[in-house]
PDB file of N, H, CA, C and O in Angstrom:
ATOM      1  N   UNK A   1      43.254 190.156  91.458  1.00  0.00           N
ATOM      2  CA  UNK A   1      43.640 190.483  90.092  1.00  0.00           C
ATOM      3  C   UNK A   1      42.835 189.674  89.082  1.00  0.00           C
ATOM      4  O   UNK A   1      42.503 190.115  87.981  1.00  0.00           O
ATOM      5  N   UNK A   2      42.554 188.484  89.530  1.00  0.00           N
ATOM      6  H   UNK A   2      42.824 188.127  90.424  1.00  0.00           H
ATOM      7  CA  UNK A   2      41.629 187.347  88.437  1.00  0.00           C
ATOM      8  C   UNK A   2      40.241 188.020  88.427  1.00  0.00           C
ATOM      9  O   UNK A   2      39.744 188.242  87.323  1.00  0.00           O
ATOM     10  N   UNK A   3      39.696 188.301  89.323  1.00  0.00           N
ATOM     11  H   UNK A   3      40.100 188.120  90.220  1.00  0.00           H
ATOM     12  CA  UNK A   3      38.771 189.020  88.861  1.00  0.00           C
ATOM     13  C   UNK A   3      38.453 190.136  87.959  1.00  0.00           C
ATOM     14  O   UNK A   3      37.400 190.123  87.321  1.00  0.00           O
ATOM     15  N   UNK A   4      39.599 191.445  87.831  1.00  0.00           N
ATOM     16  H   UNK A   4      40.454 191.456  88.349  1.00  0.00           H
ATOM     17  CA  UNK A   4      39.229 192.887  87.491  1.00  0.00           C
ATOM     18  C   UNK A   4      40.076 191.991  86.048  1.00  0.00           C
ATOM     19  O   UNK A   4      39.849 192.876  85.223  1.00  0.00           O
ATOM     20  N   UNK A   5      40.749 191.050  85.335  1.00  0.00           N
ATOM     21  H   UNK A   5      40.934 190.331  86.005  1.00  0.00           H
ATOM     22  CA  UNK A   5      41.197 190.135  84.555  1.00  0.00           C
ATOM     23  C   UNK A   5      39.279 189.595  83.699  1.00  0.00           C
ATOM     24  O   UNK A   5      38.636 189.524  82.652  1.00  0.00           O
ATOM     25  N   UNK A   6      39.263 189.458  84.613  1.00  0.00           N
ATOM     26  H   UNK A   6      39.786 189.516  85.463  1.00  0.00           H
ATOM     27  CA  UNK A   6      37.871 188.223  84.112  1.00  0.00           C
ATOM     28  C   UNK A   6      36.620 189.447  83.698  1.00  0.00           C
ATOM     29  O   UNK A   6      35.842 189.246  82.765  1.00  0.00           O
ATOM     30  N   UNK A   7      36.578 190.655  84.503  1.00  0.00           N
ATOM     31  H   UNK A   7      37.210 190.818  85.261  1.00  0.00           H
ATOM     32  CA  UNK A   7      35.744 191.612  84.197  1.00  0.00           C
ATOM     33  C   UNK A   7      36.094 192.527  82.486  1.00  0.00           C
ATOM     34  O   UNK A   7      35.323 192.806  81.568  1.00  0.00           O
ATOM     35  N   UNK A   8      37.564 192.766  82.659  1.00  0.00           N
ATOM     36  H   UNK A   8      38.190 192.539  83.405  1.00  0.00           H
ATOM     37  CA  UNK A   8      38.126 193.041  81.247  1.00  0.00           C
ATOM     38  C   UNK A   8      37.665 192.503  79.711  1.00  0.00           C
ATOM     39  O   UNK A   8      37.339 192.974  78.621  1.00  0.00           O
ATOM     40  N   UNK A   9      37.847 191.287  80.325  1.00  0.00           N
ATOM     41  H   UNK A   9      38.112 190.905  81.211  1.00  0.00           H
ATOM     42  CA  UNK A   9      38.179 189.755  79.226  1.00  0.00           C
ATOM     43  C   UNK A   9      36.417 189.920  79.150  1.00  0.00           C
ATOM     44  O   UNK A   9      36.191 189.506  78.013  1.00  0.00           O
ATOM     45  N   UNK A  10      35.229 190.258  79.686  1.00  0.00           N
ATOM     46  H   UNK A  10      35.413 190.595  80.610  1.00  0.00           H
ATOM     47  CA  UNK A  10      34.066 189.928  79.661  1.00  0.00           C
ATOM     48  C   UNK A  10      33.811 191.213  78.938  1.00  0.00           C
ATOM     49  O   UNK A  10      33.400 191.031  77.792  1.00  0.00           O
ATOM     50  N   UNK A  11      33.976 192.752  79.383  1.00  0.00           N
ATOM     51  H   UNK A  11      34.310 192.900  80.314  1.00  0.00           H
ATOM     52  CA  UNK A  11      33.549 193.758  78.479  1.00  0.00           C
ATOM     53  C   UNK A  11      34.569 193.913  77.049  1.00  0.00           C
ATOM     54  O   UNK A  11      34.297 194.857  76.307  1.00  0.00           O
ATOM     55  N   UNK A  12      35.517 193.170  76.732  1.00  0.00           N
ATOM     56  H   UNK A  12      35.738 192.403  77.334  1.00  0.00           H
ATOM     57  CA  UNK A  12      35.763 193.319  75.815  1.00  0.00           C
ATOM     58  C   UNK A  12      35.025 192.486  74.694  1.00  0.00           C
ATOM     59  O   UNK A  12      34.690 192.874  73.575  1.00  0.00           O
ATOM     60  N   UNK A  13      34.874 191.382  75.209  1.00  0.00           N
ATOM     61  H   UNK A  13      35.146 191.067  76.118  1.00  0.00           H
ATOM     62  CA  UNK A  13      34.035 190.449  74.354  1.00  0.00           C
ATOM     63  C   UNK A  13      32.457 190.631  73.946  1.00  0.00           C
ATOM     64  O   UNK A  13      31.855 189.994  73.082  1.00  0.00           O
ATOM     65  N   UNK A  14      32.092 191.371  74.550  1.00  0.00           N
ATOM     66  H   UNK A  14      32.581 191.889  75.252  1.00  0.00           H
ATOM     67  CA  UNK A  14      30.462 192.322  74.753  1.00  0.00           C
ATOM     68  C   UNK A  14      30.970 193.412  74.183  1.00  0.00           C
ATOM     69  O   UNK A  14      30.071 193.719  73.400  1.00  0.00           O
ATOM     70  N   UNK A  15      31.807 194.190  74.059  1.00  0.00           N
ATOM     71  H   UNK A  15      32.538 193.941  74.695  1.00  0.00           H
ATOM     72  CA  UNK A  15      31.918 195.580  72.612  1.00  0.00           C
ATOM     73  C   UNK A  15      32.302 194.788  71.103  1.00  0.00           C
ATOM     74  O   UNK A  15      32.151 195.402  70.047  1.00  0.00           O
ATOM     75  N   UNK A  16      32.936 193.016  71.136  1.00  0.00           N
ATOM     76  H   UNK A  16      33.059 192.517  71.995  1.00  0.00           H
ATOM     77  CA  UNK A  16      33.248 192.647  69.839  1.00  0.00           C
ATOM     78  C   UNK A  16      31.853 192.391  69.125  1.00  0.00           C
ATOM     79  O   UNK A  16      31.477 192.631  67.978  1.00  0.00           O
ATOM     80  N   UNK A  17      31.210 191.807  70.238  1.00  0.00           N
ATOM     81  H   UNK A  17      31.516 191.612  71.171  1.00  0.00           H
ATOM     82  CA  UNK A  17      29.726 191.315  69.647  1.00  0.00           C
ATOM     83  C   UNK A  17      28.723 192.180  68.997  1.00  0.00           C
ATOM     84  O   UNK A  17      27.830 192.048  68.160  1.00  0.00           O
ATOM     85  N   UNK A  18      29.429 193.483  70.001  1.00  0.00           N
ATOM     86  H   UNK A  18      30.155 193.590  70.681  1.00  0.00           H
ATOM     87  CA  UNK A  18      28.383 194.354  69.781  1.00  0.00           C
ATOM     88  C   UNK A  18      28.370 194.889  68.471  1.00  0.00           C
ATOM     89  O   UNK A  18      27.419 195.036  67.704  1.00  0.00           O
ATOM     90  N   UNK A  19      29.581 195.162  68.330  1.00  0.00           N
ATOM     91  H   UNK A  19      30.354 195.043  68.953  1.00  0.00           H
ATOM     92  CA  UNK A  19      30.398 195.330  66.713  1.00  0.00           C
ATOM     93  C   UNK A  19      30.580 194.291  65.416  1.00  0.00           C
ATOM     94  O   UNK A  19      30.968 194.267  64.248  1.00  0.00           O
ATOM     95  N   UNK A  20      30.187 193.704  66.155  1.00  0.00           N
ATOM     96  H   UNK A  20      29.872 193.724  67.104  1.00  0.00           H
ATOM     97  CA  UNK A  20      30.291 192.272  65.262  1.00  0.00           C
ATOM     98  C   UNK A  20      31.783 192.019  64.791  1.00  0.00           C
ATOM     99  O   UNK A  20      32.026 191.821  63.600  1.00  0.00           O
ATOM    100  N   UNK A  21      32.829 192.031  65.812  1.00  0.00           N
ATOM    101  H   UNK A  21      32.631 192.191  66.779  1.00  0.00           H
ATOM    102  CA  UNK A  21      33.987 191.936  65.530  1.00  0.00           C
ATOM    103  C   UNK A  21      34.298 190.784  65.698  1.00  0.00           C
ATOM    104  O   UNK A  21      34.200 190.621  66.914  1.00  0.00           O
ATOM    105  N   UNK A  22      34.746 189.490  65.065  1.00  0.00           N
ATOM    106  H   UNK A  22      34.826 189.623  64.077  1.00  0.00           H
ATOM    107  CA  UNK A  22      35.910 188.410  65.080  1.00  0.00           C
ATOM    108  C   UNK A  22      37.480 188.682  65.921  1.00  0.00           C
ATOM    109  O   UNK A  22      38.200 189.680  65.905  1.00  0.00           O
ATOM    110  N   UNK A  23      37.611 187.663  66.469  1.00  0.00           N
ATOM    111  H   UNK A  23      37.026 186.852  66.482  1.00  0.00           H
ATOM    112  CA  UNK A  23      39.090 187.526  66.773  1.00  0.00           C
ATOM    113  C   UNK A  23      40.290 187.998  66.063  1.00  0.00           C
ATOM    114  O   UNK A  23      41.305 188.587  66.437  1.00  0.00           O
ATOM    115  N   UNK A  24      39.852 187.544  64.880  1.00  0.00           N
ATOM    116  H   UNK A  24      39.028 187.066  64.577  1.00  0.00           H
ATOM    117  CA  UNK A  24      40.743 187.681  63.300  1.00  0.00           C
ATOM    118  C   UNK A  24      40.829 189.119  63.129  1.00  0.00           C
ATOM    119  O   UNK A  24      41.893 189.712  62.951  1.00  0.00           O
ATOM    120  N   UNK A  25      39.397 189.807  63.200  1.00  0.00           N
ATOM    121  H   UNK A  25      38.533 189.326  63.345  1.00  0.00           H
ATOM    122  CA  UNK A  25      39.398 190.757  62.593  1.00  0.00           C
ATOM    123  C   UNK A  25      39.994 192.046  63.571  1.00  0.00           C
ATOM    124  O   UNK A  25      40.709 192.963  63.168  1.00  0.00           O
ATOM    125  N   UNK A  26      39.484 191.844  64.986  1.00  0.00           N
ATOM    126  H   UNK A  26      38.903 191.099  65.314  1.00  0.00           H
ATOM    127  CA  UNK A  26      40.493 192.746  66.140  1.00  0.00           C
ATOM    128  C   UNK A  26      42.150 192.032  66.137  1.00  0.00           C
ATOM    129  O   UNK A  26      42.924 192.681  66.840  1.00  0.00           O
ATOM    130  N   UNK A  27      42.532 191.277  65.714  1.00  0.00           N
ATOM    131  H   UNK A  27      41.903 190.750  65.143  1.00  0.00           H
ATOM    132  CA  UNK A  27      44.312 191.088  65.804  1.00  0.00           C
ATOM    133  C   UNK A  27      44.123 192.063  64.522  1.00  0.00           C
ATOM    134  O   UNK A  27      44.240 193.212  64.947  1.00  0.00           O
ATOM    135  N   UNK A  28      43.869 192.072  63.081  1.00  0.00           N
ATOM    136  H   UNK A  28      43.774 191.139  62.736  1.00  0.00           H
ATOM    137  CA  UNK A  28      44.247 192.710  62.460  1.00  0.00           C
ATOM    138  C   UNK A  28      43.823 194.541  62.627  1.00  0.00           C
ATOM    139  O   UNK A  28      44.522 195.453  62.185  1.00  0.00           O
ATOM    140  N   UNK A  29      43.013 194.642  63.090  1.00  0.00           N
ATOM    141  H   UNK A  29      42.445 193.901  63.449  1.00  0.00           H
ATOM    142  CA  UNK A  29      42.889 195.975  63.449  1.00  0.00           C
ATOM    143  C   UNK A  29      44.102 196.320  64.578  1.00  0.00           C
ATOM    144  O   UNK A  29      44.565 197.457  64.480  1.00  0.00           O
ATOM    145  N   UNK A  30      44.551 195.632  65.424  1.00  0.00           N
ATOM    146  H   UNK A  30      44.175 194.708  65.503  1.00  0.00           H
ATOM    147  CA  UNK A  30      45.425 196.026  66.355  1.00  0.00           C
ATOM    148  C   UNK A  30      46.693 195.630  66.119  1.00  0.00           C
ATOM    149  O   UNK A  30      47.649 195.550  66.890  1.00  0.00           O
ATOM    150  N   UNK A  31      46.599 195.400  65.012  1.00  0.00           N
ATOM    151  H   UNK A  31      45.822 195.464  64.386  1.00  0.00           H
ATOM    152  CA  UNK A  31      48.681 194.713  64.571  1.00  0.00           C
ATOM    153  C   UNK A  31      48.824 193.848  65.250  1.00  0.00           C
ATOM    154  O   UNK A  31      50.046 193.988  65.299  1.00  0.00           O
ATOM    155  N   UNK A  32      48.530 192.428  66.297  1.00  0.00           N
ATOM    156  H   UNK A  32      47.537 192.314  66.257  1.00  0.00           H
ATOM    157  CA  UNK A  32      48.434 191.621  66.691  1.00  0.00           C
ATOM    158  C   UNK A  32      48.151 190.272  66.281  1.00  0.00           C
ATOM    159  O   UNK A  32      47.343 189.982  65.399  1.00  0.00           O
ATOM    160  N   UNK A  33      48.923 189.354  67.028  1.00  0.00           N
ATOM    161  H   UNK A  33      49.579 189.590  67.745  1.00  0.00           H
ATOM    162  CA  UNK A  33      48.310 187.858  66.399  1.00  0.00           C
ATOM    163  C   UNK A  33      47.056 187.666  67.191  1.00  0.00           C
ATOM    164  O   UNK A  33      46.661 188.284  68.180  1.00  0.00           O
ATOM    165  N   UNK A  34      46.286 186.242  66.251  1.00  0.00           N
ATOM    166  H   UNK A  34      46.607 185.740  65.447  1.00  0.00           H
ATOM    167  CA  UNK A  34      44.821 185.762  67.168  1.00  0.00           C
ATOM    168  C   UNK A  34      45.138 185.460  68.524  1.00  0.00           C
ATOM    169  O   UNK A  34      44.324 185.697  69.416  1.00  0.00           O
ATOM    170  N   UNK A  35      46.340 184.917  68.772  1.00  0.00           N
ATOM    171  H   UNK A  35      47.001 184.725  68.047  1.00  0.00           H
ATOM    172  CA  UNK A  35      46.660 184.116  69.841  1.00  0.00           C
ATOM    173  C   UNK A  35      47.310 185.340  70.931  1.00  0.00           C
ATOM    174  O   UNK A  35      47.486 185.257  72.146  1.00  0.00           O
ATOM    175  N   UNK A  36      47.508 186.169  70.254  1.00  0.00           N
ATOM    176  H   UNK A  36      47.365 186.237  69.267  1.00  0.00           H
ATOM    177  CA  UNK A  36      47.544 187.603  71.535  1.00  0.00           C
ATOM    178  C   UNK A  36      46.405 187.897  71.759  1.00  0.00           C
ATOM    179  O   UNK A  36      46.321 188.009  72.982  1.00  0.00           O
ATOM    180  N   UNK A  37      45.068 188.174  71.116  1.00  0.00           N
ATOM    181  H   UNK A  37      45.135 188.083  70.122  1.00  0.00           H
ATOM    182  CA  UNK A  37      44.098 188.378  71.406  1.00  0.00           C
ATOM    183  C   UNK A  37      42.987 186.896  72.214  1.00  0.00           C
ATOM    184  O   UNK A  37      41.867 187.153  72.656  1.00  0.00           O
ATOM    185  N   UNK A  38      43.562 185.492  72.257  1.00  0.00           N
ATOM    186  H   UNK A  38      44.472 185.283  71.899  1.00  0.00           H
ATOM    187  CA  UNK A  38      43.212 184.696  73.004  1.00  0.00           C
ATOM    188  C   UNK A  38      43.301 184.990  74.297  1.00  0.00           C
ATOM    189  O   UNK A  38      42.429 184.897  75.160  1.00  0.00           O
ATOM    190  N   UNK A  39      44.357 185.333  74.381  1.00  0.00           N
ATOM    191  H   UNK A  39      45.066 185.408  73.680  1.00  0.00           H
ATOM    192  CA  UNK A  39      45.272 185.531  75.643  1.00  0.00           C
ATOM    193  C   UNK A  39      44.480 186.754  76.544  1.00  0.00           C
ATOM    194  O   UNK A  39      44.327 186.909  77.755  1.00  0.00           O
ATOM    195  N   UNK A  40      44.113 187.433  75.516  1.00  0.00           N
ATOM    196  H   UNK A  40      44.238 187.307  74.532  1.00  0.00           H
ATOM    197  CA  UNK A  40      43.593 188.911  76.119  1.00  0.00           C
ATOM    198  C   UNK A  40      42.178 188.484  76.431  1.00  0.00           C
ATOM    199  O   UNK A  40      41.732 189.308  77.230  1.00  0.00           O
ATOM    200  N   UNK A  41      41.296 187.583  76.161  1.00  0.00           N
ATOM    201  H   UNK A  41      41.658 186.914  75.512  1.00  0.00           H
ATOM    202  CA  UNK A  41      40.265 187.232  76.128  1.00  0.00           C
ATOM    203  C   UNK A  41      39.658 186.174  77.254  1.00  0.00           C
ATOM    204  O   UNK A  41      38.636 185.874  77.870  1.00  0.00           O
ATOM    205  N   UNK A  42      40.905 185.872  77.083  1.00  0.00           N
ATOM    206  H   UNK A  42      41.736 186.116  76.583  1.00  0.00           H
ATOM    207  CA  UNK A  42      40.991 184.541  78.601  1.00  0.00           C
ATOM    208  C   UNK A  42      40.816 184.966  80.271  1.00  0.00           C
ATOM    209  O   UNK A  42      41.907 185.062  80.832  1.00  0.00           O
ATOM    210  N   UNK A  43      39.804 185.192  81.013  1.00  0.00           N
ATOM    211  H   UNK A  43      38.918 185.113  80.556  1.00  0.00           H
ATOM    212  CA  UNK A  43      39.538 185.712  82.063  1.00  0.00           C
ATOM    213  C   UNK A  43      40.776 184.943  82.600  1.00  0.00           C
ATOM    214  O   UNK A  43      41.771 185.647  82.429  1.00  0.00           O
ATOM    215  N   UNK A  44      41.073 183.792  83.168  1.00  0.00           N
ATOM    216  H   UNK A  44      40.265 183.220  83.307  1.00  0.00           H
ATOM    217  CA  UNK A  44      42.155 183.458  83.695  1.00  0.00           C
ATOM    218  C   UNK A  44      43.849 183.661  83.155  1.00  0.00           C
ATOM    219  O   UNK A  44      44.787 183.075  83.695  1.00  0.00           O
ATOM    220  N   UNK A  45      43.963 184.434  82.206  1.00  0.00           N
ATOM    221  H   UNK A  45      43.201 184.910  81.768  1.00  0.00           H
ATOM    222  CA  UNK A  45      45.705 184.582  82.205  1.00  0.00           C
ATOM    223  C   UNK A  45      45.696 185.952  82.532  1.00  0.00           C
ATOM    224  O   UNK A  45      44.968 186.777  81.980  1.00  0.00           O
ATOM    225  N   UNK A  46      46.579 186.218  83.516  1.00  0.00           N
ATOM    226  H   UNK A  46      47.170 185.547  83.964  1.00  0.00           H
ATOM    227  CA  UNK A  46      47.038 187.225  84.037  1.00  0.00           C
ATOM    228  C   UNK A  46      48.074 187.894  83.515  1.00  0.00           C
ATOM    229  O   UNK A  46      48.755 188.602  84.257  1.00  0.00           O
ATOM    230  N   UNK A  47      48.322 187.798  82.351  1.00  0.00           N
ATOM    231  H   UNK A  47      47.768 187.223  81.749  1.00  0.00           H
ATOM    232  CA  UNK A  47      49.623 187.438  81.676  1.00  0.00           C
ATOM    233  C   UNK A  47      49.441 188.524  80.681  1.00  0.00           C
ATOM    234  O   UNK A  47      50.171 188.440  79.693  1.00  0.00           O
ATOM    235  N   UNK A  48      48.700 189.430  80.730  1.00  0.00           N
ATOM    236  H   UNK A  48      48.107 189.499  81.533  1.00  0.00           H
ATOM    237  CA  UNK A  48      48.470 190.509  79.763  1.00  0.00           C
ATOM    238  C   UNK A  48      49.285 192.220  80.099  1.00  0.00           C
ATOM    239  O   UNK A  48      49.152 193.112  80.936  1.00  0.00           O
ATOM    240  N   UNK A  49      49.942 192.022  79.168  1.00  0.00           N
ATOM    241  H   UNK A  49      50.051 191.297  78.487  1.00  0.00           H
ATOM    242  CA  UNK A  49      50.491 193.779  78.852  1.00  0.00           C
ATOM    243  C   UNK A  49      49.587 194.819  79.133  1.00  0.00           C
ATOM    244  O   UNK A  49      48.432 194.648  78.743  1.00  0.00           O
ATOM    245  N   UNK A  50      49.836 195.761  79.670  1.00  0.00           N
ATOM    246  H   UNK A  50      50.774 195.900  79.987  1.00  0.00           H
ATOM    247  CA  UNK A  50      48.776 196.988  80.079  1.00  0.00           C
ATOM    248  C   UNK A  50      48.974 197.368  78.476  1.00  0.00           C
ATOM    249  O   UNK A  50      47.970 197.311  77.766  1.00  0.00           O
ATOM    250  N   UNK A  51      50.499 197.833  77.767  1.00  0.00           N
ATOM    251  H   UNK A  51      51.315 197.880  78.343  1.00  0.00           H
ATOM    252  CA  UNK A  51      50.392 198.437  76.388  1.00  0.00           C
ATOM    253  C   UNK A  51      48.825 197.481  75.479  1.00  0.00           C
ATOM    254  O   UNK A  51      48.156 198.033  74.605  1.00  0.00           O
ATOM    255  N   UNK A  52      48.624 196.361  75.867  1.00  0.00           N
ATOM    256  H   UNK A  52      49.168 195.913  76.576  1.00  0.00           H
ATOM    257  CA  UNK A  52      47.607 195.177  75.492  1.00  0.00           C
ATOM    258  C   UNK A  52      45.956 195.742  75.581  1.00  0.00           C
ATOM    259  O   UNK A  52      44.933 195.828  74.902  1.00  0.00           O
ATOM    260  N   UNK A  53      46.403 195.994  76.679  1.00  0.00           N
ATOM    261  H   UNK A  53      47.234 195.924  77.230  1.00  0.00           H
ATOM    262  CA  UNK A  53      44.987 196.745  77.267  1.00  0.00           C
ATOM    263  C   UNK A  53      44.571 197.742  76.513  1.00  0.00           C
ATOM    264  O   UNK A  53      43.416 197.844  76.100  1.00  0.00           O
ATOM    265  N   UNK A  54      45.802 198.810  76.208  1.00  0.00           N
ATOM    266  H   UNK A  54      46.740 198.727  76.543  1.00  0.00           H
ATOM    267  CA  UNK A  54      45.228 200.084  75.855  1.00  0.00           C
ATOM    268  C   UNK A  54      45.393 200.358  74.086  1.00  0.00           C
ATOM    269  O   UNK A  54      45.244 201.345  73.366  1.00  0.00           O
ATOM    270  N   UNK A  55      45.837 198.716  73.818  1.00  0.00           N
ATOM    271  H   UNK A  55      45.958 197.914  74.403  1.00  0.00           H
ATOM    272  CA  UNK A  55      45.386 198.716  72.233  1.00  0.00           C
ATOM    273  C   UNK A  55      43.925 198.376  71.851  1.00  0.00           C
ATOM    274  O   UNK A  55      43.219 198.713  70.900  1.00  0.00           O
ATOM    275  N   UNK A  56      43.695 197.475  73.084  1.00  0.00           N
ATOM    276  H   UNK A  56      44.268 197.201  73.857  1.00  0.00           H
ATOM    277  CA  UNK A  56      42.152 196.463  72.824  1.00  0.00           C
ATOM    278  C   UNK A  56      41.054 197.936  73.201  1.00  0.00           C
ATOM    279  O   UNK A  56      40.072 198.040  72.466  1.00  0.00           O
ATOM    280  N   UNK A  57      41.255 199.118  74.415  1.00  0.00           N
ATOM    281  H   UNK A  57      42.052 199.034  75.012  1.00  0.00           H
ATOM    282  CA  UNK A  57      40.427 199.911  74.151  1.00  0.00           C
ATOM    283  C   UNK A  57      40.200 201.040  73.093  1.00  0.00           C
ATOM    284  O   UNK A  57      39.243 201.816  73.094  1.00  0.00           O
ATOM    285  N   UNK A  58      41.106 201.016  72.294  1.00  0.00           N
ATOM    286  H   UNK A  58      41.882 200.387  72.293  1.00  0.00           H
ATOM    287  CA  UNK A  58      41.125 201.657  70.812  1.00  0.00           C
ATOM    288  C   UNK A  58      39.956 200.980  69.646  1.00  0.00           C
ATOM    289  O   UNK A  58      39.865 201.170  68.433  1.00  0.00           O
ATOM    290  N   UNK A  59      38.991 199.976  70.743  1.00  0.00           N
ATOM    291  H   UNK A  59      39.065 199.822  71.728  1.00  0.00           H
ATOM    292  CA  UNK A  59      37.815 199.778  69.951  1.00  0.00           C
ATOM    293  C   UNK A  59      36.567 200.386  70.149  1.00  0.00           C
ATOM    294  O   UNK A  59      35.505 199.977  69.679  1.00  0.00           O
ATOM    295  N   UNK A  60      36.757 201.587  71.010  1.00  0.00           N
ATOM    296  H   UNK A  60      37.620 201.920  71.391  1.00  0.00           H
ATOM    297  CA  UNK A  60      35.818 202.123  71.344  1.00  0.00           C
ATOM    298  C   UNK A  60      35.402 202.741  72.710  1.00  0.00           C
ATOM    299  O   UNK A  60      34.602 203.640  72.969  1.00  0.00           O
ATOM    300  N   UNK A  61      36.316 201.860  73.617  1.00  0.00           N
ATOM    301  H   UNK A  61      36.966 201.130  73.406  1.00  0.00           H
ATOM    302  CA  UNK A  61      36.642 201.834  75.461  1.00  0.00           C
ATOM    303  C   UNK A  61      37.311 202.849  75.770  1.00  0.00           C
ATOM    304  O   UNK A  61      38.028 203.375  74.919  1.00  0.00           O
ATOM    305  N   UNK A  62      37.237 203.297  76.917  1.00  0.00           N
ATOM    306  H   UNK A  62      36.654 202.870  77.609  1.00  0.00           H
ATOM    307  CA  UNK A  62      38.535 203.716  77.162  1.00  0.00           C
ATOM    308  C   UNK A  62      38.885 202.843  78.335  1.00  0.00           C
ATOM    309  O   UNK A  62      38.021 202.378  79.080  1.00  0.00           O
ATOM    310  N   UNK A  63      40.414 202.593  78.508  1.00  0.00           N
ATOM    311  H   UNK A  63      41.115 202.970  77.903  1.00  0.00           H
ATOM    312  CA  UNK A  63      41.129 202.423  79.906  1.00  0.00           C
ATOM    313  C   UNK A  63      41.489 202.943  81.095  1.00  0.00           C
ATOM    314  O   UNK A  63      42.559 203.550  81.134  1.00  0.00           O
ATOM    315  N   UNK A  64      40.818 202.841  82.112  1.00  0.00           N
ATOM    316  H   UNK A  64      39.949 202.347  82.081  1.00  0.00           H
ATOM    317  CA  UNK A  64      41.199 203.798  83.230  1.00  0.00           C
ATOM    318  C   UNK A  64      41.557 202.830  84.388  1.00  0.00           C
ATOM    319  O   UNK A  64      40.879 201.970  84.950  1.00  0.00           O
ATOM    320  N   UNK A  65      43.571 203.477  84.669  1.00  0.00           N
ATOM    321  H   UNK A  65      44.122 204.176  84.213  1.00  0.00           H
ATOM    322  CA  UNK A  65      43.475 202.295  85.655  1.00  0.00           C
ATOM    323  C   UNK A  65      44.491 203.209  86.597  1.00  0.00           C
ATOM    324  O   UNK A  65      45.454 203.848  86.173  1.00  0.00           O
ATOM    325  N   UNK A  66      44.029 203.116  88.034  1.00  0.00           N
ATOM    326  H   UNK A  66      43.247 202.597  88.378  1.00  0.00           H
ATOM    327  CA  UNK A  66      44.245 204.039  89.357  1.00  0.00           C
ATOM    328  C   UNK A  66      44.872 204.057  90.377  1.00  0.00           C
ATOM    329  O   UNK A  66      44.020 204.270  91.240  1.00  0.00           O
ATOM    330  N   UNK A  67      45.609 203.989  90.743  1.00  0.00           N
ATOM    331  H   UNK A  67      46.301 203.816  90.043  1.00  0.00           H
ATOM    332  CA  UNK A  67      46.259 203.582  92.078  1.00  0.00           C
ATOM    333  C   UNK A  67      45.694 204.106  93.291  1.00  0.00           C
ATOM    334  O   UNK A  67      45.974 205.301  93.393  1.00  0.00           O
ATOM    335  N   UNK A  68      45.160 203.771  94.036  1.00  0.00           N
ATOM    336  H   UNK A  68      44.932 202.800  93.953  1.00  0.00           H
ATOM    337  CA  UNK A  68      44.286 204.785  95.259  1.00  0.00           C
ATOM    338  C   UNK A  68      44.913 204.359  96.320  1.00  0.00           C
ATOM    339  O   UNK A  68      44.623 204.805  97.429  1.00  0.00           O
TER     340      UNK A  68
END
């Protein structure tokens, strides 16, 4: 799980850059505090809401997640 966590937390931070998005400025685009979006950013907390997930890909991502 720390991994497909740490892969998340890495392409999200590579679409902010790409966008030139701030921390500040994705909590306020997503109705969120900074410190929810720390959290979301942090390859090691496992501790993230899927609803989390599929606000942070409303920057452009989509979320696809599978049970096989």
């Amino acid at each position: 799980m720390a991994f497909f966590k740490a892969v998340i937390a890495w392409q999200l931070e590579q679409e902010m850059k790409a966008k030139k998005i701030s921390k500040v400025a994705l909590a306020e685009k997503l109705h969120t505090s900074r410190t929810q979006i720390h959290r979301l950013l942090d390859p090691a907390n496992n501790q993230v809401q899927l609803s989390s997930l599929i606000n942070a890909a409303a920057m452009g991502r989509k979320l696809k997640v599978e049970l096989v």
